[in-house]
C-alpha positions as YAML, in Angstrom:
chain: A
units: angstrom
residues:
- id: 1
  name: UNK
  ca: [-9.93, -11.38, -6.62]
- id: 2
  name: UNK
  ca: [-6.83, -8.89, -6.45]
- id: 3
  name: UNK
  ca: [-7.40, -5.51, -5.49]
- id: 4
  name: UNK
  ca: [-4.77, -3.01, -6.49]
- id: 5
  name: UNK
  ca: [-5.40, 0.56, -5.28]
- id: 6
  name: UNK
  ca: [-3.32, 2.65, -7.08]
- id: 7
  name: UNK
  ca: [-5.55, 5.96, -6.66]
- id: 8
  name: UNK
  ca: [-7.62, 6.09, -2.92]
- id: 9
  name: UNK
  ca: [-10.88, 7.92, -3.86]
- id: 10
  name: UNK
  ca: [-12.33, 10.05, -0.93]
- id: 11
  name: UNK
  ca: [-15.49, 12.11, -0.74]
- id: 12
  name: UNK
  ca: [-15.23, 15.50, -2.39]
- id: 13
  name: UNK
  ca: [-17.67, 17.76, -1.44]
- id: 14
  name: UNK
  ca: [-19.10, 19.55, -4.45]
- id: 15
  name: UNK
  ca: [-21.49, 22.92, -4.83]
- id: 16
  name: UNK
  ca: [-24.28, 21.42, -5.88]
- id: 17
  name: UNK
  ca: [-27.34, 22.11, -4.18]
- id: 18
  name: UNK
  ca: [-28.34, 19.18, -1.64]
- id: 19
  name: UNK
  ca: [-32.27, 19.14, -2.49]
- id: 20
  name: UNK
  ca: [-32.29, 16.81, -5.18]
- id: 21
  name: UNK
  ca: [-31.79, 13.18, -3.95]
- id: 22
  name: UNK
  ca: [-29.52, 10.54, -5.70]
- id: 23
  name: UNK
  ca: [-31.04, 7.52, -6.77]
- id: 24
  name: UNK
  ca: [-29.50, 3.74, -6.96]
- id: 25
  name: UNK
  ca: [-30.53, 1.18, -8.16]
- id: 26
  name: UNK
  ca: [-28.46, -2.10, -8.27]
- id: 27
  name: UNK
  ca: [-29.47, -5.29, -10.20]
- id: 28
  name: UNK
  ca: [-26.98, -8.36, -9.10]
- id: 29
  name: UNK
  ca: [-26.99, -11.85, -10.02]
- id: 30
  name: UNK
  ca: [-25.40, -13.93, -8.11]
- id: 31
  name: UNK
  ca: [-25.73, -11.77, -5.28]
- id: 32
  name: UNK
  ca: [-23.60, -12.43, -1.91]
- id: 33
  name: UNK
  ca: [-26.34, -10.57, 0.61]
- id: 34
  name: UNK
  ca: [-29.61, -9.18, 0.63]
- id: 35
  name: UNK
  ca: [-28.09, -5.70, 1.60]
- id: 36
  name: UNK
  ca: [-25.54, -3.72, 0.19]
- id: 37
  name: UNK
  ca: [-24.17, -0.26, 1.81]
- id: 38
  name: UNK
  ca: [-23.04, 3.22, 0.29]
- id: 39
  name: UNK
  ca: [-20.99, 4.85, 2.48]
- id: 40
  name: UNK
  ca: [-18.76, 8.24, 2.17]
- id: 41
  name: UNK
  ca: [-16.85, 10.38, 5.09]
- id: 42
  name: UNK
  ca: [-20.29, 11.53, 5.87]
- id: 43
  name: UNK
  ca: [-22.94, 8.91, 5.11]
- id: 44
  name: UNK
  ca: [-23.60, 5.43, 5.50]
- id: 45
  name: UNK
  ca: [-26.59, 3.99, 3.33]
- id: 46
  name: UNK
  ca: [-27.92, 0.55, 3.85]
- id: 47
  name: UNK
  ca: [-30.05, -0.93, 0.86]
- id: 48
  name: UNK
  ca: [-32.05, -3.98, 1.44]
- id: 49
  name: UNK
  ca: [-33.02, -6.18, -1.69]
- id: 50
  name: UNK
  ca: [-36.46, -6.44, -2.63]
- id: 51
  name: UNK
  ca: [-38.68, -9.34, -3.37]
- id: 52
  name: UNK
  ca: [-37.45, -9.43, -6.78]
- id: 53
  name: UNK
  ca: [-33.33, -9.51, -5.19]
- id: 54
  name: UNK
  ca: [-33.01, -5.74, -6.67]
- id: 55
  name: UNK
  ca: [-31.82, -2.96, -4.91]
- id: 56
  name: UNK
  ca: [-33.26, 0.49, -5.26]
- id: 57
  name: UNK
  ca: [-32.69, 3.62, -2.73]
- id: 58
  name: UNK
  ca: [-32.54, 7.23, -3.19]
- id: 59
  name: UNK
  ca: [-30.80, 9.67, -0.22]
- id: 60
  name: UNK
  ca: [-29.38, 13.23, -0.25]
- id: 61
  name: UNK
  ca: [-25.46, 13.09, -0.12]
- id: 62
  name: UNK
  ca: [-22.71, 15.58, -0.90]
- id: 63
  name: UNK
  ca: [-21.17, 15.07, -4.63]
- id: 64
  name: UNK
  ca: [-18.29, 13.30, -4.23]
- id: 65
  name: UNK
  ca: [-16.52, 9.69, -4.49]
- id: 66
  name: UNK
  ca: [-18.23, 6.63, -1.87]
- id: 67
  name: UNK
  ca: [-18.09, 3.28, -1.37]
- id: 68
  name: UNK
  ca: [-20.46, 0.23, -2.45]
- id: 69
  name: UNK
  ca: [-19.76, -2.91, -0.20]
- id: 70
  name: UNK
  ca: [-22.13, -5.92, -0.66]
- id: 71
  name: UNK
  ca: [-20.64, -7.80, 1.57]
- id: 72
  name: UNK
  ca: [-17.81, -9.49, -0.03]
- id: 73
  name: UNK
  ca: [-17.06, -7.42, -3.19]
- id: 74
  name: UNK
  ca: [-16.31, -3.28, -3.16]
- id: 75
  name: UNK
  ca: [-15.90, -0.79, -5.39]
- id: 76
  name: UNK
  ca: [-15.83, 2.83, -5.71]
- id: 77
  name: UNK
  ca: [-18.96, 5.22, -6.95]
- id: 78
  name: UNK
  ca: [-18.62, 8.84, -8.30]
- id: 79
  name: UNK
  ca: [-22.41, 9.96, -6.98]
- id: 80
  name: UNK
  ca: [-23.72, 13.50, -7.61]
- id: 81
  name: UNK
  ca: [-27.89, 15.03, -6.63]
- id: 82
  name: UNK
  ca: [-29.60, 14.40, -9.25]
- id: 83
  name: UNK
  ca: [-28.39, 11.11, -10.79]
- id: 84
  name: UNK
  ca: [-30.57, 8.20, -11.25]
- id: 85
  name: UNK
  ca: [-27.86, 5.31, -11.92]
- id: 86
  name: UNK
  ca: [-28.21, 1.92, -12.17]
- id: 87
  name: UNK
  ca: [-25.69, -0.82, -11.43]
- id: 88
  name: UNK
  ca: [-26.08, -4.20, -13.69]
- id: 89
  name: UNK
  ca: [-23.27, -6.98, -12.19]
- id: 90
  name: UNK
  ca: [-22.38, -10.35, -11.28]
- id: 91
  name: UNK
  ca: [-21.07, -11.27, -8.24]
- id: 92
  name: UNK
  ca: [-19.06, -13.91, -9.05]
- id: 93
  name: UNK
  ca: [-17.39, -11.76, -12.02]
- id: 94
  name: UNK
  ca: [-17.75, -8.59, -10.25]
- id: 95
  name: UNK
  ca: [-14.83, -6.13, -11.80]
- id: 96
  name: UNK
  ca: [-15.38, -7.66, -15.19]
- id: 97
  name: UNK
  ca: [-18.71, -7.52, -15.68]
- id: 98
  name: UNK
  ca: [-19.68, -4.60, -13.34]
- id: 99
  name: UNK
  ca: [-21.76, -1.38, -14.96]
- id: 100
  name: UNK
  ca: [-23.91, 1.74, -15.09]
- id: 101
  name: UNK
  ca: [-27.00, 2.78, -17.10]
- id: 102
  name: UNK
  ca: [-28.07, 6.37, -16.46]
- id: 103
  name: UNK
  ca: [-27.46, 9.74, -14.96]
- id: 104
  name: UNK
  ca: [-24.06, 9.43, -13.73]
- id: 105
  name: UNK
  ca: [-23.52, 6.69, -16.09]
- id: 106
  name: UNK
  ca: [-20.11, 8.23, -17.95]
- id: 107
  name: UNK
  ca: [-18.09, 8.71, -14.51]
- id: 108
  name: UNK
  ca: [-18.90, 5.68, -12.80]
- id: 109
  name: UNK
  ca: [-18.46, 3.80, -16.06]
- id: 110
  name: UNK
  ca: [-14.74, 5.44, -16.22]
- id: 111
  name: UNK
  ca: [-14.42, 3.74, -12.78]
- id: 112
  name: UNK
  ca: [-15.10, 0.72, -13.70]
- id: 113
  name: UNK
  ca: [-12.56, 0.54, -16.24]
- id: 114
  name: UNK
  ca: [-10.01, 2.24, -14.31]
- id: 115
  name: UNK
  ca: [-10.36, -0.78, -11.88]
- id: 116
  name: UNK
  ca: [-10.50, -3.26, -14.49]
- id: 117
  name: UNK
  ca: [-7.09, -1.79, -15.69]
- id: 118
  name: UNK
  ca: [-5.46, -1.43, -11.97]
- id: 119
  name: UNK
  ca: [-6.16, -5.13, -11.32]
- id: 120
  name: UNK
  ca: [-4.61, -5.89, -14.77]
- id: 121
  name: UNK
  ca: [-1.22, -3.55, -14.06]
- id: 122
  name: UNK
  ca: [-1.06, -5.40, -10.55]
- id: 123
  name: UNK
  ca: [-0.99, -8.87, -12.52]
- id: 124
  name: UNK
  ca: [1.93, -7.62, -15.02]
- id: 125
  name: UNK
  ca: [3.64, -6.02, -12.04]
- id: 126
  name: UNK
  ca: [4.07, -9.26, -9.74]
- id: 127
  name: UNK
  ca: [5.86, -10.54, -13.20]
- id: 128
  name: UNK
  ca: [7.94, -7.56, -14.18]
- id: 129
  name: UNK
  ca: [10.86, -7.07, -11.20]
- id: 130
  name: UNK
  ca: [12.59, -4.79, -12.42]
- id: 131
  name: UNK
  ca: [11.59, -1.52, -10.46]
- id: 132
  name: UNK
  ca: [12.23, 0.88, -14.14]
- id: 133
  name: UNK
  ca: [9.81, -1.34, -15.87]
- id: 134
  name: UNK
  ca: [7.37, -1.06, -12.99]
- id: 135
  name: UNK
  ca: [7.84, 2.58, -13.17]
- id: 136
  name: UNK
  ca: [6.76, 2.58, -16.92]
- id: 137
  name: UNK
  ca: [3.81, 0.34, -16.82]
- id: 138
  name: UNK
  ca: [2.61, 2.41, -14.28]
- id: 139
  name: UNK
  ca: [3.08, 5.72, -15.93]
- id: 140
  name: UNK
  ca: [1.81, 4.30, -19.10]
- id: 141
  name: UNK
  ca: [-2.00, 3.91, -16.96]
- id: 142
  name: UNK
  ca: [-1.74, 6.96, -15.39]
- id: 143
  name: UNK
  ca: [-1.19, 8.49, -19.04]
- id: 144
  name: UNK
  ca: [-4.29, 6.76, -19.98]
- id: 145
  name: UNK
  ca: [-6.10, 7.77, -17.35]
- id: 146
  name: UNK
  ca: [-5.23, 11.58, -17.63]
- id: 147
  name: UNK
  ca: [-6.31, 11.53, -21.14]
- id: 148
  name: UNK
  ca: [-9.41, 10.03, -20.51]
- id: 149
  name: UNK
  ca: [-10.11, 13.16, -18.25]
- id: 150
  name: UNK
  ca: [-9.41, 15.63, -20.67]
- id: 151
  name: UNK
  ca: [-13.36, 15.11, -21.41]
- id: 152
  name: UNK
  ca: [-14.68, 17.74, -20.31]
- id: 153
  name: UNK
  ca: [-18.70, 15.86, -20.58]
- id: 154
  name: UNK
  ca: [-17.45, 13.82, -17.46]
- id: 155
  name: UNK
  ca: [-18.30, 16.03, -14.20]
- id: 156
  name: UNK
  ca: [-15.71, 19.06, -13.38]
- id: 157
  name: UNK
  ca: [-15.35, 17.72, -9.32]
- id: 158
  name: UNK
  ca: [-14.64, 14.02, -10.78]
- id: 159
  name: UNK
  ca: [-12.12, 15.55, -13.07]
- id: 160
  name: UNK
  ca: [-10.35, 17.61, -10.25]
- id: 161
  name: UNK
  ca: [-10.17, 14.70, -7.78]
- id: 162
  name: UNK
  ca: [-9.03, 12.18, -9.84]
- id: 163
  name: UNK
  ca: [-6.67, 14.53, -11.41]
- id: 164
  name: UNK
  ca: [-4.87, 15.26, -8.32]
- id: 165
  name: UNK
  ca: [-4.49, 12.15, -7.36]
- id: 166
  name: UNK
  ca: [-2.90, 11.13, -10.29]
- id: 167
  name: UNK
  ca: [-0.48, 14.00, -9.76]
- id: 168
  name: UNK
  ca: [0.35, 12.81, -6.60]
- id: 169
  name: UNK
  ca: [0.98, 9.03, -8.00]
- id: 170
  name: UNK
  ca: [3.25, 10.68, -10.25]
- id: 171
  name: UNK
  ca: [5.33, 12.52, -7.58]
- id: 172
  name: UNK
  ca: [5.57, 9.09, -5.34]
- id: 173
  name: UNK
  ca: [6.54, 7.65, -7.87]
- id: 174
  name: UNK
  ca: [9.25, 10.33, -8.76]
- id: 175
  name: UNK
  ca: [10.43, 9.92, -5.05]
- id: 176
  name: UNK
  ca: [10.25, 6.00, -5.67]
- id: 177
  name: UNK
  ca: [12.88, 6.07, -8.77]
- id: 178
  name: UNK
  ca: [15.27, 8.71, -6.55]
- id: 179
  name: UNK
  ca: [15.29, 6.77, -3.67]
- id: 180
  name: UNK
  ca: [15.98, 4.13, -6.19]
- id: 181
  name: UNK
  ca: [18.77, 5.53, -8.12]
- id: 182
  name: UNK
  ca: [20.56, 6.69, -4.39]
- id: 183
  name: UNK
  ca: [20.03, 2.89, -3.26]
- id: 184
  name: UNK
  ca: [21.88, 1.87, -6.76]
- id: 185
  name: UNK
  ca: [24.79, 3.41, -6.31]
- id: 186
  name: UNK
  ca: [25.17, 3.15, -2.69]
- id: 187
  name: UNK
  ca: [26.01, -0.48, -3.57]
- id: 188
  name: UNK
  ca: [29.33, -1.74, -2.96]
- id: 189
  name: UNK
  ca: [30.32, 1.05, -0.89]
- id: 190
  name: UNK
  ca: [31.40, 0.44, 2.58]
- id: 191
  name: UNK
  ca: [27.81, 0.80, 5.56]
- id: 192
  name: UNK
  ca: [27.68, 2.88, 7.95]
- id: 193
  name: UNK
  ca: [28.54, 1.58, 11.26]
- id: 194
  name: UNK
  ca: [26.02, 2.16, 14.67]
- id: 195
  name: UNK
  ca: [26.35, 1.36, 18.19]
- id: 196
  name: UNK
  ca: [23.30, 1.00, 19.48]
- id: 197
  name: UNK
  ca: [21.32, -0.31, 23.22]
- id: 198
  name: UNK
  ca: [21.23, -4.33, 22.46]
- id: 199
  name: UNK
  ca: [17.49, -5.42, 24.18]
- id: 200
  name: UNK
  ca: [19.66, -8.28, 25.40]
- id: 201
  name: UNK
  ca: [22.09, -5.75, 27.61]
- id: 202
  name: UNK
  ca: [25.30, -3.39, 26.48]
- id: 203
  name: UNK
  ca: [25.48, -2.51, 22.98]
- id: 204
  name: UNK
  ca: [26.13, -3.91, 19.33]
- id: 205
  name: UNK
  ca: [28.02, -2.19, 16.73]
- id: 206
  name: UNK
  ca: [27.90, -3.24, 12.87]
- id: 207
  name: UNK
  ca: [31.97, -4.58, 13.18]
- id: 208
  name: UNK
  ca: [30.52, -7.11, 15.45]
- id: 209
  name: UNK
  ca: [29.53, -9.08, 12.45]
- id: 210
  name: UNK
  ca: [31.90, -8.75, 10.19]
- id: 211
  name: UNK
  ca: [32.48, -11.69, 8.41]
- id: 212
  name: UNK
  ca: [28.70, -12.25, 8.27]
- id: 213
  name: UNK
  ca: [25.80, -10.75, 6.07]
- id: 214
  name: UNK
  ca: [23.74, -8.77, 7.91]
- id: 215
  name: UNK
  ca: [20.18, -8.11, 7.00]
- id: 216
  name: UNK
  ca: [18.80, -4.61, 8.68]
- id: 217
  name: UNK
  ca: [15.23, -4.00, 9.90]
- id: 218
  name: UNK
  ca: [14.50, -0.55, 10.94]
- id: 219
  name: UNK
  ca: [11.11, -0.57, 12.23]
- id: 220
  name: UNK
  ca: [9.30, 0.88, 15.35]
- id: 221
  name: UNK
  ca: [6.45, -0.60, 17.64]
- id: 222
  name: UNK
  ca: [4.20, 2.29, 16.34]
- id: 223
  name: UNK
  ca: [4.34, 1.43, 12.94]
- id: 224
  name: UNK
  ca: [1.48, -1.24, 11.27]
- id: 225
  name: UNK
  ca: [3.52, -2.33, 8.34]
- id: 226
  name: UNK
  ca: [6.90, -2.97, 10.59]
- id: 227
  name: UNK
  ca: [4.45, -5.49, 12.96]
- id: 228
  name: UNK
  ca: [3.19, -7.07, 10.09]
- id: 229
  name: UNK
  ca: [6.27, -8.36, 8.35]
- id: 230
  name: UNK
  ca: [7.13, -9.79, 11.99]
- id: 231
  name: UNK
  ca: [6.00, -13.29, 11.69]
- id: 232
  name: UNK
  ca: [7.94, -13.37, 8.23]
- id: 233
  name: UNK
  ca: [10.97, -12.07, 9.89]
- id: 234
  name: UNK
  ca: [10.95, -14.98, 12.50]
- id: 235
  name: UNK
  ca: [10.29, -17.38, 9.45]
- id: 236
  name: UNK
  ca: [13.36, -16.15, 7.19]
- id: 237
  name: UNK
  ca: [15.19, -16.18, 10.65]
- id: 238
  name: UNK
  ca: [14.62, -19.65, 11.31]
- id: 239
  name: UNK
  ca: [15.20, -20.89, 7.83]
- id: 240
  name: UNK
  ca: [18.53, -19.21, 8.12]
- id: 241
  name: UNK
  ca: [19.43, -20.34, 11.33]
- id: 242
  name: UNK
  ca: [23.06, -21.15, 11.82]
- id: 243
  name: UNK
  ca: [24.14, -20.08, 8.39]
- id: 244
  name: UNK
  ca: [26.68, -16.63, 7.62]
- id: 245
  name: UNK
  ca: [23.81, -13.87, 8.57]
- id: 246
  name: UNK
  ca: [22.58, -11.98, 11.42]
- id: 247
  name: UNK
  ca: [19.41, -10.19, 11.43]
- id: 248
  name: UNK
  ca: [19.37, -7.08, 13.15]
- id: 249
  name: UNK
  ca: [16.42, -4.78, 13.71]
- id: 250
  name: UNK
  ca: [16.78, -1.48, 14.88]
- id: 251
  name: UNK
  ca: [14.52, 0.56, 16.92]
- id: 252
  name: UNK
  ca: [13.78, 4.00, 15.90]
- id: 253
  name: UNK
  ca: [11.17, 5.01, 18.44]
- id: 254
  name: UNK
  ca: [11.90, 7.92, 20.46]
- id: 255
  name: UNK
  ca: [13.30, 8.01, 23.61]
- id: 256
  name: UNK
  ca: [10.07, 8.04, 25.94]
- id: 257
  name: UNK
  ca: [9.01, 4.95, 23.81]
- id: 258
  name: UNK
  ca: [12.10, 2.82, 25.08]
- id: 259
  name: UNK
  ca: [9.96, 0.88, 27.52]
- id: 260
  name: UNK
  ca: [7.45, -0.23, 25.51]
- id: 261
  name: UNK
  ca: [9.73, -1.42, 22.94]
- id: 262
  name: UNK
  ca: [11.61, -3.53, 25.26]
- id: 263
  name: UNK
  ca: [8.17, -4.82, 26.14]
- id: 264
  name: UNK
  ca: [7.36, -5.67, 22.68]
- id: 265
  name: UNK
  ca: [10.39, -7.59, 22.24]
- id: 266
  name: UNK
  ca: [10.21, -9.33, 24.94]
- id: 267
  name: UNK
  ca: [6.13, -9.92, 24.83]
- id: 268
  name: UNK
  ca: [6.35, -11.37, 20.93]
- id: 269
  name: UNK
  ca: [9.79, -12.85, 21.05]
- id: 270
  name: UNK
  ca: [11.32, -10.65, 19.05]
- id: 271
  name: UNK
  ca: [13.96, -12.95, 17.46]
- id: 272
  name: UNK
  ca: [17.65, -11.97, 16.20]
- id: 273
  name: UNK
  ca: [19.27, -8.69, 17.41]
- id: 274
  name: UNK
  ca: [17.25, -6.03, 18.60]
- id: 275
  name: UNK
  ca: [18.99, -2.72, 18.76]
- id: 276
  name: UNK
  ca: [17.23, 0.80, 20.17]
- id: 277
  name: UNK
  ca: [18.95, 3.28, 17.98]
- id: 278
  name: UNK
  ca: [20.45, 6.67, 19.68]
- id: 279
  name: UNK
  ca: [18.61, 9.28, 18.63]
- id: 280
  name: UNK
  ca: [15.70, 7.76, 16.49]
- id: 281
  name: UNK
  ca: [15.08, 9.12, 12.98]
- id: 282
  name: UNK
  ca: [18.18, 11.56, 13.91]
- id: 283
  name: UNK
  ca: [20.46, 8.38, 13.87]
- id: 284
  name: UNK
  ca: [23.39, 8.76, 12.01]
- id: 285
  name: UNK
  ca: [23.19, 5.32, 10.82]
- id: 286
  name: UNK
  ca: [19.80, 6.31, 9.65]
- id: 287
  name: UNK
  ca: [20.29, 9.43, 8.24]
- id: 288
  name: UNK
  ca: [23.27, 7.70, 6.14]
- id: 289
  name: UNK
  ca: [20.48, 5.28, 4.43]
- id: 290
  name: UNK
  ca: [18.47, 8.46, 3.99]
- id: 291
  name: UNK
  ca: [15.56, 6.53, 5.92]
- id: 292
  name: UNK
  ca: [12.09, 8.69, 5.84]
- id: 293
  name: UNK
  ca: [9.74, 5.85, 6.20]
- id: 294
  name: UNK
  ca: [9.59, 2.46, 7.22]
- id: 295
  name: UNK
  ca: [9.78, -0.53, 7.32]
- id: 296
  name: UNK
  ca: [13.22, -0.11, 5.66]
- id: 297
  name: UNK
  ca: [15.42, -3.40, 4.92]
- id: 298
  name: UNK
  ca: [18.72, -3.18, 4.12]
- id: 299
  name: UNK
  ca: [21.36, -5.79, 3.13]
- id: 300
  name: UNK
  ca: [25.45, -5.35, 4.17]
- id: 301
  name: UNK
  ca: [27.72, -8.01, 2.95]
- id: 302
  name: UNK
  ca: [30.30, -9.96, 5.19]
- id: 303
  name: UNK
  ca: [32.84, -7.47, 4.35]
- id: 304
  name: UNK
  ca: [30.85, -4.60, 5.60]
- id: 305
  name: UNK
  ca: [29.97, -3.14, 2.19]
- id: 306
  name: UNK
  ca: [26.44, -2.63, 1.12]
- id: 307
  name: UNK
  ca: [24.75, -5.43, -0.43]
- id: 308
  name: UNK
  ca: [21.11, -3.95, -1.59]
- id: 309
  name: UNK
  ca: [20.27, -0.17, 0.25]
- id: 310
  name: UNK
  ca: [16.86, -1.27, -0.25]
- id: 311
  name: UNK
  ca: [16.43, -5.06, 0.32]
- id: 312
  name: UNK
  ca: [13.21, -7.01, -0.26]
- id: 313
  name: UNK
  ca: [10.88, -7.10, 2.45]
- id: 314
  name: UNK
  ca: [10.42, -10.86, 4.41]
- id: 315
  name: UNK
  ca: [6.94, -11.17, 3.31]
- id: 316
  name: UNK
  ca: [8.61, -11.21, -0.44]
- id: 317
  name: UNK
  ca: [10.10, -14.63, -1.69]
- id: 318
  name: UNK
  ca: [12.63, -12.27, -3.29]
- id: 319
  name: UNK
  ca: [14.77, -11.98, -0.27]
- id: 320
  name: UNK
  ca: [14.97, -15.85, 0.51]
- id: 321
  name: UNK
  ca: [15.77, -16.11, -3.66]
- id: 322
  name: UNK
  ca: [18.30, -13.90, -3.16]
- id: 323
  name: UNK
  ca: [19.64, -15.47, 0.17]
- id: 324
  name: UNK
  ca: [19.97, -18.69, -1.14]
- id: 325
  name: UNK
  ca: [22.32, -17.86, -3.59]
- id: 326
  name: UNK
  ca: [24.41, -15.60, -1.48]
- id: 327
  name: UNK
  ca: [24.79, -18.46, 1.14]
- id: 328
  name: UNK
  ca: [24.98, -21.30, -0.88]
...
C-alpha cells in the first residue's frame, strides 16, 4: 500500500480541559497484532486486544492530531477529551475500508477520506510528468480539502491545523513552479563553470569535459536524501560506463567538514568525480543554479550549455529514459 503524505499532522495542543478522558475503541478484522499504539509528541498508548480481538482504552491526552500504528498499517487520528470513537476496519483493506462511529466521528472521518484521496493523487501523479499538471491535480485536492473545512461543526483546532498546513502546501508548491519556471529558461544557455578540490588530488573545472555530458550532483555527507540516491548513482554510473558523460558530484559541506567528506568518499567508494566546492552554499557555481536545498541534479550538454537545471534524480527511471536517447 502507497502512502503519500502530502500534509504531516502533528499534535496541537488545544484548551480543553484535561479531566475528561478519551476513549477508543477499535474493532479490526483481519487484524495484524494483538496490540495497537496511539502515540502523539507527548504520549504513547499501547492497547492490547481482548478476548473477543477488540480493542478498547480510554487515557487523558492533549487535543490534537496522533498516530495509530498496529503494527503494519498507520494512520492519523484527530483525538479531543471527551470523545468516545470507535474505529471499524480491515486490515487487509485498511485505507479503503477504514472508519469512525461516535464522538469525534466527523474529523476523523474527514481523515480518512483525505487519505483515501492522497493515495489516489499519488497514483495519477506517477502517470502525469508533466510538473504544471502535477501542480494542478494537486491544487485541485487541496481546494477540496479547504472547502471541506469551511464547516464550521468539525472542531475549531482541527480546522486551524489542517488549514495551515494546507497554506503551507500551497506556498511549496508556489516555490516548486518558480524554481521551475527559472530551471526552464535557464535551458540552452551556456553553465557556469567551477574549479573545485578533485578527492582524487588538484582540481577539476567544468571545461575539462567539454565534449561530454555532464550530469551534476550537489550533495553533502550531512544530508539523508543525498546518501540515499548513492547506490543509484553508482548504478546509472556503471550502466553508463565508457559512453559521452561524466558524473560529477560536488561537495557543499563547509570547510571544517572537508575531512570527513574525503572519508566518505573514500569509505563508500564514491564513484565518478568528486569535487569539494570553494566556499559551500556560497559557491558561485551554486549560487548560479540558485541551489537552496539538496540533493540538486543538474544536466550540461557536451557543448557546455545547460541541458535540464533540474535533472531527474538516479532513483527515477526518468534520467536513464532520458540518457538513452541523448547517447544513443
Amino acid at each position: 500500500m502507497k502512502k503519500i503524505a502530502l500534509l504531516f499532522l502533528f499534535a496541537f495542543a488545544g484548551a480543553y480541559a484535561q479531566t475528561q478522558p478519551v476513549k477508543f475503541t477499535a474493532k479490526i478484522q483481519n487484524r495484524n497484532s494483538d496490540s495497537l499504539v496511539i502515540r502523539s509528541q507527548k504520549l504513547s498508548k499501547t492497547i492490547k486486544a481482548d478476548a473477543k480481538g477488540n480493542f478498547s482504552d480510554s487515557f487523558t491526552g492533549e487535543a490534537g492530531f496522533y498516530q495509530f500504528f498496529d503494527g503494519t498499517e498507520q494512520t492519523s487520528l484527530y483525538l479531543k477529551p471527551g470523545d468516545d470513537l470507535t474505529m471499524t476496519v480491515d486490515a487487509k483493506m485498511f485505507d479503503e475500508t477504514v472508519a469512525y462511529k461516535g464522538i469525534g466521528e466527523k474529523e476523523n472521518n474527514f481523515l480518512a477520506t483525505m487519505g483515501r484521496d492522497n493515495e489516489a493523487l499519488g497514483k495519477k501523479l506517477e502517470t502525469t510528468p508533466a510538473q504544471a499538471e502535477q501542480f494542478k491535480l494537486i491544487n485541485e485536492l487541496l481546494t477540496k480539502l479547504d472547502n471541506g473545512l469551511k464547516d464550521t461543526s468539525l472542531d475549531q483546532g482541527f480546522r486551524t491545523t489542517l488549514g495551515q498546513q494546507i497554506n503551507g502546501q500551497r506556498q511549496q508548491m508556489a516555490q516548486m513552479a518558480a524554481q521551475a519556471e527559472k530551471s526552464d529558461k535557464m535551458k540552452g544557455q551556456p553553465s557556469a563553470s567551477f574549479d573545485y578540490e578533485n578527492a582524487k588530488g588538484g582540481t577539476s573545472k567544468l571545461e575539462d569535459f567539454k565534449g561530454k555530458y555532464v550530469y551534476v550532483d550537489v550533495w553533502a555527507t550531512w544530508c539523508g536524501p543525498c546518501r540515499k540516491e548513492i547506490p543509484h548513482l553508482k548504478q546509472v554510473e556503471a550502466k553508463y560506463h565508457g559512453k559521452k558523460i561524466e558524473f560529477v558530484s560536488i561537495s557543499v559541506d563547509t570547510a571544517k567538514d572537508h575531512d570527513k567528506w574525503k572519508k566518505m568518499v573514500t569509505d563508500q567508494a564514491l564513484g565518478g568525480v568528486q569535487l569539494f566546492a570553494d566556499k559551500d552554499w556560497s559557491s558561485a557555481f551554486v549560487q548560479s543554479y540558485g541551489i537552496n536545498s539538496i540533493p540538486r541534479f543538474i544536466l550540461i550538454g557536451p557543448d557546455g550549455k545547460i541541458v535540464d537545471a533540474d535533472a531527474k534524480r538516479p532513483s527515477d527511471p526518468a534520467l536513464q529514459a532520458q540518457l538513452d536517447t541523448l547517447l544513443k
